[in-house]
C-alpha positions as CSV (number, residue, x, y, z in Angstrom):
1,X,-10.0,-9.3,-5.6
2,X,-7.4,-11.1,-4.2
3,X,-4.2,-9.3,-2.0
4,X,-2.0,-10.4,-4.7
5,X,-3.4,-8.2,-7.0
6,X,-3.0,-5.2,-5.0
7,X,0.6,-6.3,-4.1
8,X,2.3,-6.7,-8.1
9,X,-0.1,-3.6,-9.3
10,X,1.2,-0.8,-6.6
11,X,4.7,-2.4,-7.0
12,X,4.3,-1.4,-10.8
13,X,2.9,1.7,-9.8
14,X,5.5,2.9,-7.5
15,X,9.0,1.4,-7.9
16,X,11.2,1.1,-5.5
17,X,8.2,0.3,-3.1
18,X,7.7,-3.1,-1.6
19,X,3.9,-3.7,-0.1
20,X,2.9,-6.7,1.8
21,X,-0.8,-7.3,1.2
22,X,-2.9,-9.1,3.8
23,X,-6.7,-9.7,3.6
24,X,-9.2,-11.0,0.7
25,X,-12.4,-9.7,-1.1
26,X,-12.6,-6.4,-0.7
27,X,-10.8,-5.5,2.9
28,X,-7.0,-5.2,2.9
29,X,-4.2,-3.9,4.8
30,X,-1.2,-2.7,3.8
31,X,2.7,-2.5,5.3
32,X,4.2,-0.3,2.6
33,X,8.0,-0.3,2.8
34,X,9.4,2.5,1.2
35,X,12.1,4.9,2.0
36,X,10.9,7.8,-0.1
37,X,7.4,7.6,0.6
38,X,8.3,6.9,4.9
39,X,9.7,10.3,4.5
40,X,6.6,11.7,3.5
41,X,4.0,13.1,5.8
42,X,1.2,11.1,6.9
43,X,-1.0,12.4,4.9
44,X,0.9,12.6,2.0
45,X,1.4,9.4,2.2
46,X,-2.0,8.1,2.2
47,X,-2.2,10.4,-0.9
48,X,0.4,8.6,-2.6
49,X,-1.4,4.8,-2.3
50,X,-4.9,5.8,-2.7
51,X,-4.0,7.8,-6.0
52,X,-3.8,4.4,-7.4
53,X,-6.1,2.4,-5.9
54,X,-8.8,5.1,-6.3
55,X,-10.8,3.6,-9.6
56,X,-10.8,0.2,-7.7
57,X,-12.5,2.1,-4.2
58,X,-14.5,3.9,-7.0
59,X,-16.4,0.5,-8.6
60,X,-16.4,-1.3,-5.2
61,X,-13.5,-3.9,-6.0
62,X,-12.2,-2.6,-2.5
63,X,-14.0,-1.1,0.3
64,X,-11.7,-0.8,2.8
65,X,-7.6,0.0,3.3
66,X,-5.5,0.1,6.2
67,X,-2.0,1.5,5.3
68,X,1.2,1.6,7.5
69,X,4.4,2.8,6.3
70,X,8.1,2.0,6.6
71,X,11.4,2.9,5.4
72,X,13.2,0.0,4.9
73,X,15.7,0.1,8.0
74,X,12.7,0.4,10.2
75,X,10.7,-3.1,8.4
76,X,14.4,-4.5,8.5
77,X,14.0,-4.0,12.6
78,X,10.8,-4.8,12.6
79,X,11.4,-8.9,10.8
């Protein structure tokens, strides 16, 4: 599975949400910027991304997720 993939299909899944994908094969982390979801709690949060990616954890297409979340003033700070 390549990062790109995960990028354009949570972008469909959530719009409004931008999500820089690093990594390859079937380890990727994620910086998710997204004002809604920022104002989420953590664990709601987490909730929201692996809802989608949870067939793909499922048949071993990816293994392992790191997620961090930002509302878009904070990644505009943060670049």
């Amino acid at each position: 599975m390549q990062a790109v993939e995960v990028k354009n299909f949570l972008e469909e899944k959530l719009p409004g949400t931008r999500v820089e994908v690093e990594g390859e094969g079937c380890n990727f982390q994620l910086n998710v910027i997204s004002d809604e979801i920022a104002a989420l709690s953590p664990v709601k949060r987490q909730q929201q991304i692996y809802a989608h990616l949870n067939p793909w954890i499922t048949d071993g297409r990816i293994h392992a997720v790191t997620m961090k979340f930002f509302s878009s003033a904070a990644w505009a700070e943060r670049t």
